[in-house]
PyMOL commands that place a pseudoatom at each C-alpha (Angstrom):
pseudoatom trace, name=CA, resn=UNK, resi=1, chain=A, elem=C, hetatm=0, pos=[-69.297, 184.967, 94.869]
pseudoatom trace, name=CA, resn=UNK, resi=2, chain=A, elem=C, hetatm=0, pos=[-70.951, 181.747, 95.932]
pseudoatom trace, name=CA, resn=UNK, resi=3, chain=A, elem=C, hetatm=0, pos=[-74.912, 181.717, 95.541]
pseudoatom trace, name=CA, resn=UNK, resi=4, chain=A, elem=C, hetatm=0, pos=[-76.849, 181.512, 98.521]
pseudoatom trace, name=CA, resn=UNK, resi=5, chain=A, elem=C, hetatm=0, pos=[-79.475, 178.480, 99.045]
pseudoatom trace, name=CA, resn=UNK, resi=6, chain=A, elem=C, hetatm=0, pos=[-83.385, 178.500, 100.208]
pseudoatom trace, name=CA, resn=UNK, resi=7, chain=A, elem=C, hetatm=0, pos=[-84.420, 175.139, 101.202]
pseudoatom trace, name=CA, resn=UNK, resi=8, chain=A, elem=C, hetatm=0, pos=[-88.037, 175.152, 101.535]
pseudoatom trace, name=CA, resn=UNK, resi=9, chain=A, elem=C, hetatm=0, pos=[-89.338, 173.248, 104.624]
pseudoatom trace, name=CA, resn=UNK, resi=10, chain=A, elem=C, hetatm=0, pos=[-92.395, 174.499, 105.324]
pseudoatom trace, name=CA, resn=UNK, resi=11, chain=A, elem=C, hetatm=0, pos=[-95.049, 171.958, 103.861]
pseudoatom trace, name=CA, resn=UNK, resi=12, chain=A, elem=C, hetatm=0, pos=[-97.481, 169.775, 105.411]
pseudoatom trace, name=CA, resn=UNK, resi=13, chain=A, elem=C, hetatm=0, pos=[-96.222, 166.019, 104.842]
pseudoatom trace, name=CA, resn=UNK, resi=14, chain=A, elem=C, hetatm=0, pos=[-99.802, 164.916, 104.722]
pseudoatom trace, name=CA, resn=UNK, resi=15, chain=A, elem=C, hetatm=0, pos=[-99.281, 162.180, 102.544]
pseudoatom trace, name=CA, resn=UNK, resi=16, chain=A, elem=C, hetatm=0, pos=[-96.341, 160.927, 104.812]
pseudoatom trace, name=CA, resn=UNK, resi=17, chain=A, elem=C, hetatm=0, pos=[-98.513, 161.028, 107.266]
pseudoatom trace, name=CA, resn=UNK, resi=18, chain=A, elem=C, hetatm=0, pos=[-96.092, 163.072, 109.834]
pseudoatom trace, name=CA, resn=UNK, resi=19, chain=A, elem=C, hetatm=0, pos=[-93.297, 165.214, 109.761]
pseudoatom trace, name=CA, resn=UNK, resi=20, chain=A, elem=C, hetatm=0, pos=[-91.248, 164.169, 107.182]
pseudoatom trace, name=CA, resn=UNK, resi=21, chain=A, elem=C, hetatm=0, pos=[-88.179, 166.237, 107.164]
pseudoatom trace, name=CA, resn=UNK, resi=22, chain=A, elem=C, hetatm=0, pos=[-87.437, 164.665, 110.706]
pseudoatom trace, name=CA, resn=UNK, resi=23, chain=A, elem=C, hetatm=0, pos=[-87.552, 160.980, 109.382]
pseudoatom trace, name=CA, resn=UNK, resi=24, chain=A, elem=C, hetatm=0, pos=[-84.642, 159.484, 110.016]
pseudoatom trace, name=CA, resn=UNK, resi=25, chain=A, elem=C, hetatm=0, pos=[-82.706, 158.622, 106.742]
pseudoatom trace, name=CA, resn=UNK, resi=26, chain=A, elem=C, hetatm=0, pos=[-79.249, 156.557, 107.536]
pseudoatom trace, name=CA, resn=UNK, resi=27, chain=A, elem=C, hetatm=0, pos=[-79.098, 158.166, 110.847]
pseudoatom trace, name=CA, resn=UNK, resi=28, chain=A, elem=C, hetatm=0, pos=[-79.624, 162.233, 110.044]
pseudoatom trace, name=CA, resn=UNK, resi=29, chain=A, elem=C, hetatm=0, pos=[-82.867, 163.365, 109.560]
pseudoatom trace, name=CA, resn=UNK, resi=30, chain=A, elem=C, hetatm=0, pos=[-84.085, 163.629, 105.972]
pseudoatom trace, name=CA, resn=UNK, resi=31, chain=A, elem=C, hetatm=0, pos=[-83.997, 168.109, 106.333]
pseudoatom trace, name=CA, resn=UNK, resi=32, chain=A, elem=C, hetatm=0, pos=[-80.534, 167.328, 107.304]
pseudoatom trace, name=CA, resn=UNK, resi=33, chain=A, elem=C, hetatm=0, pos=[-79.588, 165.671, 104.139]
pseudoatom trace, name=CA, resn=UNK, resi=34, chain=A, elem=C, hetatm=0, pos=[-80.791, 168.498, 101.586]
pseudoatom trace, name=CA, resn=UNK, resi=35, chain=A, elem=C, hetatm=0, pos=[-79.441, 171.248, 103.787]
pseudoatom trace, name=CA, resn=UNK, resi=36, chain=A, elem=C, hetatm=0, pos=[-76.247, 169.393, 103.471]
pseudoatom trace, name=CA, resn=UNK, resi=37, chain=A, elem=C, hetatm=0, pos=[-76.533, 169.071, 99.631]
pseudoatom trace, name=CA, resn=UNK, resi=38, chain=A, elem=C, hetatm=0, pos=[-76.503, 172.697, 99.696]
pseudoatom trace, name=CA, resn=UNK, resi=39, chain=A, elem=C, hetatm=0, pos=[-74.362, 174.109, 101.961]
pseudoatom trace, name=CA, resn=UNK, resi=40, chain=A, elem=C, hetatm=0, pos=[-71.956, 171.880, 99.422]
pseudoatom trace, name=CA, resn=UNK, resi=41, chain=A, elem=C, hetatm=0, pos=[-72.110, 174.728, 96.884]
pseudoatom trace, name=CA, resn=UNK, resi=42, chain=A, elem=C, hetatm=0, pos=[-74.097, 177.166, 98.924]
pseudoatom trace, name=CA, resn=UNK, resi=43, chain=A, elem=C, hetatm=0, pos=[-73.735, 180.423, 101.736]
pseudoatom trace, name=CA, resn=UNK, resi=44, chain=A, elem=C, hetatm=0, pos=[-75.927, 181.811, 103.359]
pseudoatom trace, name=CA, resn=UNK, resi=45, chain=A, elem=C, hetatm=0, pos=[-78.339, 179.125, 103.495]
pseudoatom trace, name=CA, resn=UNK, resi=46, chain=A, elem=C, hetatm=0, pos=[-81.838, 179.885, 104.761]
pseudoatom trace, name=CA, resn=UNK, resi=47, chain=A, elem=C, hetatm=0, pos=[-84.236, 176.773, 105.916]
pseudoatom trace, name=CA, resn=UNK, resi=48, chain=A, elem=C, hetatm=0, pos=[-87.594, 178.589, 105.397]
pseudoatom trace, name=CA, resn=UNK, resi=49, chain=A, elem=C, hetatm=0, pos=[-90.519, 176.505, 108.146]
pseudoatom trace, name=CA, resn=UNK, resi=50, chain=A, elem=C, hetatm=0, pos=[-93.970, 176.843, 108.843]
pseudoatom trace, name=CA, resn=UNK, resi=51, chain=A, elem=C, hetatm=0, pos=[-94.814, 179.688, 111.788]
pseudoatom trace, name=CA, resn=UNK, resi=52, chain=A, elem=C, hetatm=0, pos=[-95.442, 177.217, 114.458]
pseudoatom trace, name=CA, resn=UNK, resi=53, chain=A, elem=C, hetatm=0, pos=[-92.698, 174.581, 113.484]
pseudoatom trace, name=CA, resn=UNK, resi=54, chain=A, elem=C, hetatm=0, pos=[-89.932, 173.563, 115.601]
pseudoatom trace, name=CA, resn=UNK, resi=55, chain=A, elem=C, hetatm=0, pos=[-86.817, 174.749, 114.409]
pseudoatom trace, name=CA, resn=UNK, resi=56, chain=A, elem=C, hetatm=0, pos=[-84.215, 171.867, 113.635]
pseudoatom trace, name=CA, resn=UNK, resi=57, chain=A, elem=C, hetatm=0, pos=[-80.174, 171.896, 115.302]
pseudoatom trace, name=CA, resn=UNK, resi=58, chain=A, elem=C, hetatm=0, pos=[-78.779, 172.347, 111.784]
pseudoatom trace, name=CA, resn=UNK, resi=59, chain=A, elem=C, hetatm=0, pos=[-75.888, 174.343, 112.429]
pseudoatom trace, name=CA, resn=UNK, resi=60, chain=A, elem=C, hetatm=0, pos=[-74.820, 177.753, 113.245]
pseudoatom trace, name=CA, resn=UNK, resi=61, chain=A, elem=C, hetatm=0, pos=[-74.614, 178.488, 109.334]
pseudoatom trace, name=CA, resn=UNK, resi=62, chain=A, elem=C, hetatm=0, pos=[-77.812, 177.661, 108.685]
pseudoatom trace, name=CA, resn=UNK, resi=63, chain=A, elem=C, hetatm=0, pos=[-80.438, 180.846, 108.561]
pseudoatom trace, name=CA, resn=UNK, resi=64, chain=A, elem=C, hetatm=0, pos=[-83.722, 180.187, 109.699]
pseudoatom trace, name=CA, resn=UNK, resi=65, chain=A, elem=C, hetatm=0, pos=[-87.147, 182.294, 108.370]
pseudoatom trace, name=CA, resn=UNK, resi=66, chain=A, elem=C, hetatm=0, pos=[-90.566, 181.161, 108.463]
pseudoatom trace, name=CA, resn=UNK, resi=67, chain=A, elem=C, hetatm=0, pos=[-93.504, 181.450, 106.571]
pseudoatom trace, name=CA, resn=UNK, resi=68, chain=A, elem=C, hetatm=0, pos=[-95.852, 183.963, 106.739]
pseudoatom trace, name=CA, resn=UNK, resi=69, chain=A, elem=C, hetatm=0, pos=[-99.257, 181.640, 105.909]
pseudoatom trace, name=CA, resn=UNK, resi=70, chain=A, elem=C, hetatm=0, pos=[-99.163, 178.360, 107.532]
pseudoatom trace, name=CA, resn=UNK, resi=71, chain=A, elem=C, hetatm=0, pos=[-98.923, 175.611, 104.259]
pseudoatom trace, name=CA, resn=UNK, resi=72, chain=A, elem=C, hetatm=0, pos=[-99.066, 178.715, 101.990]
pseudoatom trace, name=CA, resn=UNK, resi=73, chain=A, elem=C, hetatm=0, pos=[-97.611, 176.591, 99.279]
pseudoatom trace, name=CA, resn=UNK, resi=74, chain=A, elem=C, hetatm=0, pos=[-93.687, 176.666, 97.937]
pseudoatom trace, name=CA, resn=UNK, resi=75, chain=A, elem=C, hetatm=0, pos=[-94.245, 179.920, 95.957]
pseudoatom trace, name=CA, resn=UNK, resi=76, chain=A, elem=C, hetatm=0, pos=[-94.779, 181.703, 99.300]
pseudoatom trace, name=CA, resn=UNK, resi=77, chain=A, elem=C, hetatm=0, pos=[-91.800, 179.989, 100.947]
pseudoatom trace, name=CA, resn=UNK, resi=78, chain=A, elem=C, hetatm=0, pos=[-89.540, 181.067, 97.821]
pseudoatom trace, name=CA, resn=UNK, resi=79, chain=A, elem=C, hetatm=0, pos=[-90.739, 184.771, 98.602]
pseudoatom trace, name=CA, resn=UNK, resi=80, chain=A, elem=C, hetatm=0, pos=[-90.023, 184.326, 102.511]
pseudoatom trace, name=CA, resn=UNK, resi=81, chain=A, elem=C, hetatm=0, pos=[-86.848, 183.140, 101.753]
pseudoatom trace, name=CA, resn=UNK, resi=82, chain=A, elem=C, hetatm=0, pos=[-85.923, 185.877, 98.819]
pseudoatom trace, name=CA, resn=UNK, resi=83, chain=A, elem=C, hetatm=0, pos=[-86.972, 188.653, 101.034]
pseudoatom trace, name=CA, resn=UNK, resi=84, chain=A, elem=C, hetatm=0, pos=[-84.473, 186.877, 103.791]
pseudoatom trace, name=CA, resn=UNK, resi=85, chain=A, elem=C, hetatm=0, pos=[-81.655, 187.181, 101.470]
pseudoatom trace, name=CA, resn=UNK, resi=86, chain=A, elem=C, hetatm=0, pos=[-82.338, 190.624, 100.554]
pseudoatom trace, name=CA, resn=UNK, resi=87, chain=A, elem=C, hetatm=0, pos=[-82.633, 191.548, 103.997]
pseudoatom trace, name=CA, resn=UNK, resi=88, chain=A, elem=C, hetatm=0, pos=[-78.769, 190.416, 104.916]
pseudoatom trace, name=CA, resn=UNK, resi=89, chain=A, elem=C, hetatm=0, pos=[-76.381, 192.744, 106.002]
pseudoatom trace, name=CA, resn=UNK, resi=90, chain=A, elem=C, hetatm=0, pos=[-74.680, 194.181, 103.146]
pseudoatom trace, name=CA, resn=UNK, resi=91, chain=A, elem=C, hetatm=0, pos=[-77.675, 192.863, 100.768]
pseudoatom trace, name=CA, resn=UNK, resi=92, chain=A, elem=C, hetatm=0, pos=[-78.502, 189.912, 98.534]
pseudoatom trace, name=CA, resn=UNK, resi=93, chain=A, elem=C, hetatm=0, pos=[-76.411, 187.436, 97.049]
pseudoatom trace, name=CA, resn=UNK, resi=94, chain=A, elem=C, hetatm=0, pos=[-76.662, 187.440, 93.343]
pseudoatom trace, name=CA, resn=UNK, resi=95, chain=A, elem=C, hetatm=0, pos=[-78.230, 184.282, 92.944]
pseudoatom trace, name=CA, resn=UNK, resi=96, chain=A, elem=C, hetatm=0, pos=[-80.191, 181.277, 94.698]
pseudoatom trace, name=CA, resn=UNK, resi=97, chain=A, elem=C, hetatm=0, pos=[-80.323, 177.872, 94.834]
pseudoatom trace, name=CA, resn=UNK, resi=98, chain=A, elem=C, hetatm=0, pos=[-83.652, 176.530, 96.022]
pseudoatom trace, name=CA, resn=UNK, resi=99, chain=A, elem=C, hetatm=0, pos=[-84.705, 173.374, 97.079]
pseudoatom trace, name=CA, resn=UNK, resi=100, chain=A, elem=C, hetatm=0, pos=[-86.846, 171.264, 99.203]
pseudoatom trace, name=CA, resn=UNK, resi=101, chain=A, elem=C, hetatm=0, pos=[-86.508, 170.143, 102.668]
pseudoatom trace, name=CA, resn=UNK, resi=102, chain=A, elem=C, hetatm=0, pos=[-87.369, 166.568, 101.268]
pseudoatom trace, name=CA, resn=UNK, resi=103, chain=A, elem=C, hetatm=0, pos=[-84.395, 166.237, 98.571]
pseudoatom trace, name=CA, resn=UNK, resi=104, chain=A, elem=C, hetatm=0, pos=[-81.849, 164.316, 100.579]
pseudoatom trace, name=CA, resn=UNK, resi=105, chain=A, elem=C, hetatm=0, pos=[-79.779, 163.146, 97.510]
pseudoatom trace, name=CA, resn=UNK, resi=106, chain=A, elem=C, hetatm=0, pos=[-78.734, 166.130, 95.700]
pseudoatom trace, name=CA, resn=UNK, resi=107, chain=A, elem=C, hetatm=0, pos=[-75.666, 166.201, 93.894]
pseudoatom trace, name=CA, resn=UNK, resi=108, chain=A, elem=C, hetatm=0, pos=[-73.438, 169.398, 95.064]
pseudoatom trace, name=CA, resn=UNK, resi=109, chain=A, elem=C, hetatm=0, pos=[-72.193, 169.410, 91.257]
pseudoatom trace, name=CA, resn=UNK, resi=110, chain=A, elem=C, hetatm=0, pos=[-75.767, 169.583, 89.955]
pseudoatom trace, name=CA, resn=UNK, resi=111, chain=A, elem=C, hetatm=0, pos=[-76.530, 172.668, 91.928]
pseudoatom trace, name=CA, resn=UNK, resi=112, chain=A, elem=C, hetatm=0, pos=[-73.083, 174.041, 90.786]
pseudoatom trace, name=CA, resn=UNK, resi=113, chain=A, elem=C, hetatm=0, pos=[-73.826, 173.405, 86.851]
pseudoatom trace, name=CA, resn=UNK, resi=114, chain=A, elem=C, hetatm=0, pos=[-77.698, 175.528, 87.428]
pseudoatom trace, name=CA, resn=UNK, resi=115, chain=A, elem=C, hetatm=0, pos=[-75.321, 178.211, 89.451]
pseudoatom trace, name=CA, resn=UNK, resi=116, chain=A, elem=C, hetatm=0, pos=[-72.745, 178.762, 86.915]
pseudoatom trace, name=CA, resn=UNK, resi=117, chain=A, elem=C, hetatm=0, pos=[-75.168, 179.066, 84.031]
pseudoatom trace, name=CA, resn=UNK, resi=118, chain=A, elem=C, hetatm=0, pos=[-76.819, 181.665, 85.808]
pseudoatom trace, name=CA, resn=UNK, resi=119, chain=A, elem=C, hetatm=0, pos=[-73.390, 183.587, 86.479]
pseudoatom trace, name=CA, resn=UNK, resi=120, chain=A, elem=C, hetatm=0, pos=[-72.076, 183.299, 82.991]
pseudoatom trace, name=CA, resn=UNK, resi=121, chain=A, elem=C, hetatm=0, pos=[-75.522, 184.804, 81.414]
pseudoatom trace, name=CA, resn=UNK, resi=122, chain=A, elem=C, hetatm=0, pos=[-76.300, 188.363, 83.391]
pseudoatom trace, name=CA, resn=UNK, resi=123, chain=A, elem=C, hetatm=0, pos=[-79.545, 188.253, 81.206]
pseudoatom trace, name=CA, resn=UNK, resi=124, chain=A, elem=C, hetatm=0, pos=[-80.706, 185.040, 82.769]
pseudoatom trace, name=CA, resn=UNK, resi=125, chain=A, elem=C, hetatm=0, pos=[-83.916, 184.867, 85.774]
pseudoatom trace, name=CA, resn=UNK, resi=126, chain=A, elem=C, hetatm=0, pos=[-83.516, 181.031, 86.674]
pseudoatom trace, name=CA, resn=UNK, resi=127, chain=A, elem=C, hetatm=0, pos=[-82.244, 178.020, 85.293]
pseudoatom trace, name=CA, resn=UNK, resi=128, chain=A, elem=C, hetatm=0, pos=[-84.028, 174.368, 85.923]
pseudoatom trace, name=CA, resn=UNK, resi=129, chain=A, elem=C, hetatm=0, pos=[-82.643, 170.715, 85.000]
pseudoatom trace, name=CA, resn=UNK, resi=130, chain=A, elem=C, hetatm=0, pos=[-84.033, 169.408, 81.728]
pseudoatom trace, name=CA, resn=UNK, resi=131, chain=A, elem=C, hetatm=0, pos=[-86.319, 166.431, 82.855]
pseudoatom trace, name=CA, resn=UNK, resi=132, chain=A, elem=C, hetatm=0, pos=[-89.939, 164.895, 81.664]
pseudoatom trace, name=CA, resn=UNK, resi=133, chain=A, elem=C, hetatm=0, pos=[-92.354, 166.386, 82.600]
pseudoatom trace, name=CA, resn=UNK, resi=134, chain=A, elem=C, hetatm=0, pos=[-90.862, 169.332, 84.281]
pseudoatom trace, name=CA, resn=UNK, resi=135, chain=A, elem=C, hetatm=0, pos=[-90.069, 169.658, 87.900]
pseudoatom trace, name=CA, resn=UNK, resi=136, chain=A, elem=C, hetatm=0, pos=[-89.637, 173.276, 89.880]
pseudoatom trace, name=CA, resn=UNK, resi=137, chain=A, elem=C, hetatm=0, pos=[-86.885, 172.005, 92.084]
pseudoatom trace, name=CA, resn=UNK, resi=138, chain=A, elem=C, hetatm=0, pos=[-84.366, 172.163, 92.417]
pseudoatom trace, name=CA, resn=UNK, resi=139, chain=A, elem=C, hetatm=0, pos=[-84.549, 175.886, 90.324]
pseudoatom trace, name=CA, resn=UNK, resi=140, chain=A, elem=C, hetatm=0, pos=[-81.216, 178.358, 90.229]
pseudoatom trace, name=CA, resn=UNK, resi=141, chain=A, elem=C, hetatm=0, pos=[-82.856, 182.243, 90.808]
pseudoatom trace, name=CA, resn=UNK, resi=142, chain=A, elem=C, hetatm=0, pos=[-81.120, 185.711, 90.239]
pseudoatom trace, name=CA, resn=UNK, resi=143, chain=A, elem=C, hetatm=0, pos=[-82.822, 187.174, 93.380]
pseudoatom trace, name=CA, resn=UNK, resi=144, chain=A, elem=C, hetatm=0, pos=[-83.225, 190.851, 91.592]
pseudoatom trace, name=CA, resn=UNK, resi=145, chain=A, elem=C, hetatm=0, pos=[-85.247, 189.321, 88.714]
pseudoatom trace, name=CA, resn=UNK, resi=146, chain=A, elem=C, hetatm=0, pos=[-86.584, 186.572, 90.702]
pseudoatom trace, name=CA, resn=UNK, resi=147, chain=A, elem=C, hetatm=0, pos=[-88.074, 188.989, 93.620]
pseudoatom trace, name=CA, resn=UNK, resi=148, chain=A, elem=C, hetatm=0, pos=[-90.387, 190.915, 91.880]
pseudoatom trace, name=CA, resn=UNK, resi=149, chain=A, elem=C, hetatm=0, pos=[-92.059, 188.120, 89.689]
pseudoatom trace, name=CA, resn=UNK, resi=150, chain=A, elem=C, hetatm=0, pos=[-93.054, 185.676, 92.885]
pseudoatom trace, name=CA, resn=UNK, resi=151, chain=A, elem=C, hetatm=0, pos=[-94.728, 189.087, 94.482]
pseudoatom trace, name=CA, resn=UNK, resi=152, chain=A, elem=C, hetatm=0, pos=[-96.327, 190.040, 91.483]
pseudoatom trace, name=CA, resn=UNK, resi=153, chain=A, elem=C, hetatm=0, pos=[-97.676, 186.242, 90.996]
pseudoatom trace, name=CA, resn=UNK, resi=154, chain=A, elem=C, hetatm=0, pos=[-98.890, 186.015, 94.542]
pseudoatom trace, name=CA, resn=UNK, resi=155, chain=A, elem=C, hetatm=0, pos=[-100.351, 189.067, 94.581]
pseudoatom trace, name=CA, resn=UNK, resi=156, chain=A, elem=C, hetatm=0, pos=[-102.510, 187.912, 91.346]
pseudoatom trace, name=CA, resn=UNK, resi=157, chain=A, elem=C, hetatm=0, pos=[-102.846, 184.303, 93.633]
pseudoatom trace, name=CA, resn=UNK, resi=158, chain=A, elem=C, hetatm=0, pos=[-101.445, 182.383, 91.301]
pseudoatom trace, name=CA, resn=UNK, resi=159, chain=A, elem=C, hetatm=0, pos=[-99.360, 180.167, 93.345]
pseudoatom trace, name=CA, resn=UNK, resi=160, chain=A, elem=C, hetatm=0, pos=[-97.126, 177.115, 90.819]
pseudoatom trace, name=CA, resn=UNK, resi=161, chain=A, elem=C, hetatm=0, pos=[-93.498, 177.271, 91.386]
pseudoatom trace, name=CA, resn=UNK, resi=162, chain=A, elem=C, hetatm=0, pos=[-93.191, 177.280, 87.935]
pseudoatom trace, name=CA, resn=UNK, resi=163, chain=A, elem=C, hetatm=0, pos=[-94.905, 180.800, 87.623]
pseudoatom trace, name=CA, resn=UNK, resi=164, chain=A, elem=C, hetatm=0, pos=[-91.530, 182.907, 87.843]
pseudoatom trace, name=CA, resn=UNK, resi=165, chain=A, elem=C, hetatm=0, pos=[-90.489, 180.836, 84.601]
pseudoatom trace, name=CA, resn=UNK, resi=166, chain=A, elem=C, hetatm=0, pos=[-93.257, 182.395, 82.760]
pseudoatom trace, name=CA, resn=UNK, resi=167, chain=A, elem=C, hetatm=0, pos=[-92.426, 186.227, 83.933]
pseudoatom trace, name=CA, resn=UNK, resi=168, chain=A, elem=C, hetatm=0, pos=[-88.314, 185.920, 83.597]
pseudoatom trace, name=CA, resn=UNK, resi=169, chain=A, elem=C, hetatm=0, pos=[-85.664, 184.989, 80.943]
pseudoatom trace, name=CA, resn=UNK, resi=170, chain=A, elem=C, hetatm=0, pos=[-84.748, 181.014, 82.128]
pseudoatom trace, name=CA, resn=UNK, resi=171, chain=A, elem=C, hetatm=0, pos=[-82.831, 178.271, 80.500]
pseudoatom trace, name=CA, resn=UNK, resi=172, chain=A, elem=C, hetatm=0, pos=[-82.924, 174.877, 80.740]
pseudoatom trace, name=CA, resn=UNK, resi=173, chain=A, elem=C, hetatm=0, pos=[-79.915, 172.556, 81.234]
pseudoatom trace, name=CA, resn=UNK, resi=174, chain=A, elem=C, hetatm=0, pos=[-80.088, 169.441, 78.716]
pseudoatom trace, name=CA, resn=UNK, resi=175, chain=A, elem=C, hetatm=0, pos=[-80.379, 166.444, 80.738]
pseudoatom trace, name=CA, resn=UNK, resi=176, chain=A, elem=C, hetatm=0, pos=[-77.285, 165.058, 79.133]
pseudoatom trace, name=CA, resn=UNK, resi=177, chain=A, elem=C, hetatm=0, pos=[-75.467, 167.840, 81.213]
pseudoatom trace, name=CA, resn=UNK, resi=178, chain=A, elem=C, hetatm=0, pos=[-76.564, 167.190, 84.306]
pseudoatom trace, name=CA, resn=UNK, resi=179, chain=A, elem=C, hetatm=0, pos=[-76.855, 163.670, 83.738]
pseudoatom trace, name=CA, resn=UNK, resi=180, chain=A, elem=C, hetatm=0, pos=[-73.135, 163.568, 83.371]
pseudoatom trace, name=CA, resn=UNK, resi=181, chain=A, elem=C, hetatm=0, pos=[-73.036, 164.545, 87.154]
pseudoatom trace, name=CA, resn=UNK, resi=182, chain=A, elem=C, hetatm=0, pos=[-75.670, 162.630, 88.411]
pseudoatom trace, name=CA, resn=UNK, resi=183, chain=A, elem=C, hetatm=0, pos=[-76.583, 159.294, 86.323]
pseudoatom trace, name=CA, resn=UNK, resi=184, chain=A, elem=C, hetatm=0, pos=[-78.731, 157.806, 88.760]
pseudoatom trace, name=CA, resn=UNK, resi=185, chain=A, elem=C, hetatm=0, pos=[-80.580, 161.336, 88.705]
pseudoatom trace, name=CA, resn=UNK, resi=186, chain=A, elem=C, hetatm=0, pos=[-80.075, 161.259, 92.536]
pseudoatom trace, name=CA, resn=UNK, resi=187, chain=A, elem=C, hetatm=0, pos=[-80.772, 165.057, 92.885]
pseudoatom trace, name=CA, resn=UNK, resi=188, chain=A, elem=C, hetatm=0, pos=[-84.394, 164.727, 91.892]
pseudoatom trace, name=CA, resn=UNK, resi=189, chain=A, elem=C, hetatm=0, pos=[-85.178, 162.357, 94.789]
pseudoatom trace, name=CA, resn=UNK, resi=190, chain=A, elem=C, hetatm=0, pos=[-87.730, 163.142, 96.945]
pseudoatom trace, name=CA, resn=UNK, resi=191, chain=A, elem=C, hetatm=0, pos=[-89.642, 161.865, 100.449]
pseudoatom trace, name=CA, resn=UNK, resi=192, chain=A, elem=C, hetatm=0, pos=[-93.446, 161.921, 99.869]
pseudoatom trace, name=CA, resn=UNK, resi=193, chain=A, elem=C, hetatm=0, pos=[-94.631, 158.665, 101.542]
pseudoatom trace, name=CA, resn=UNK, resi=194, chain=A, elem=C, hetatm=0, pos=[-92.724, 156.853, 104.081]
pseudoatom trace, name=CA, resn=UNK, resi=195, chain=A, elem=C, hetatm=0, pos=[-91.716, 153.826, 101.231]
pseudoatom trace, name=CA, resn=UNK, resi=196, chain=A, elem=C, hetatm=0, pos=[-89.816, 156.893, 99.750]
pseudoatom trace, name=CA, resn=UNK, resi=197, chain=A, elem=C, hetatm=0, pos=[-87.504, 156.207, 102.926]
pseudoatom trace, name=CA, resn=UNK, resi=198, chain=A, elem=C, hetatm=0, pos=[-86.418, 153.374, 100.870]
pseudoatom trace, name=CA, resn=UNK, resi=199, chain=A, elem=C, hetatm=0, pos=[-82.456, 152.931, 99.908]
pseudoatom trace, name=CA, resn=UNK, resi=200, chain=A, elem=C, hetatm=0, pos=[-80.594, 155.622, 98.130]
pseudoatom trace, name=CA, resn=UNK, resi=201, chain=A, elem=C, hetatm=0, pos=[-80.840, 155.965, 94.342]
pseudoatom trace, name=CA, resn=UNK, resi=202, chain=A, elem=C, hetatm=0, pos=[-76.808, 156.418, 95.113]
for i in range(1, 202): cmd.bond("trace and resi %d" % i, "trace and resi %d" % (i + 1))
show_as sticks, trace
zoom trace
């Protein structure tokens, strides 16, 4: 079973100083990108956006579920999207890819290495890319194990992505892995300031 994918879109883009995930980037908008990235290994996928945001053409595949705090942070988006998955007909998929709405490089392989760790270890919560110092995205989830541990963080208001690593069993993949994929470490690129606009790492 393919995982499904939460692409978290829901942030502020104050230091872009607009709405990022509608820049333009080689004539798609930059949302448009990572959503693609995903949908390369990835179904369902769910876009999760603020309450009042407008909600992007990006396909009849694409799920759409917003946030339940405006700017509530990415912990709260992860939850919004989990609970979407769960609440499919005929229930969750296994596992989750999530990412943000402001990664428009990722490397479909990538996200296939974190999904198929996940699937050949039952035992395993989440799986992140081995890189200094850590990032939280993009992170691989098993929803059952993931679910519980971003309500019991939020309800304690501790709000890192990171937090579910602490609470659930998680691996790392050895950058030489993933490396192997993705030299140019393309899948780590994000849009923060309009510069970031700049060419492709790829």
């Amino acid at each position: 079973m393919r995982p499904a994918g939460i692409v978290l879109a829901g942030g502020a883009s104050r230091r872009f100083g607009g709405d990022k995930l509608a820049a333009d980037l080689d004539g798609r908008s930059v949302l448009a990108h990572a959503v693609g990235g995903v949908t390369g290994v990835a179904s369902p996928v769910v876009v999760v956006l603020a309450p009042e945001a407008a909600v992007p053409d990006l396909g009849p595949a694409v799920l759409v579920a917003r946030d339940t705090e405006a700017f509530g942070g990415p912990l709260a988006g992860l939850l919004v999207g989990l609970e979407a998955l769960v609440a499919l007909p005929g229930g969750a998929p296994d596992t989750a890819i999530l990412v943000g709405g402001d990664m428009p490089s990722l490397v479909p392989g990538v996200l296939a290495l974190m999904a198929d760790a996940l699937a050949r270890d039952p035992a395993l919560g989440a799986v992140t890319l081995g890189i200094e110092p850590p990032t939280a995205l993009p992170m691989a989830v098993r929803v059952a194990l993931a679910l519980p541990a971003v309500r019991s963080l939020l309800a304690a208001d501790r709000r890192r992505l990171r937090g579910p690593l602490d609470l659930i069993p998680s691996a790392v993949i050895a950058a030489a892995e993933w490396r192997a994929l993705d030299p140019d470490a393309a899948t780590l690129r994000d849009i923060d300031t309009r510069s970031d606009l700049g060419p492709s790492p790829t």
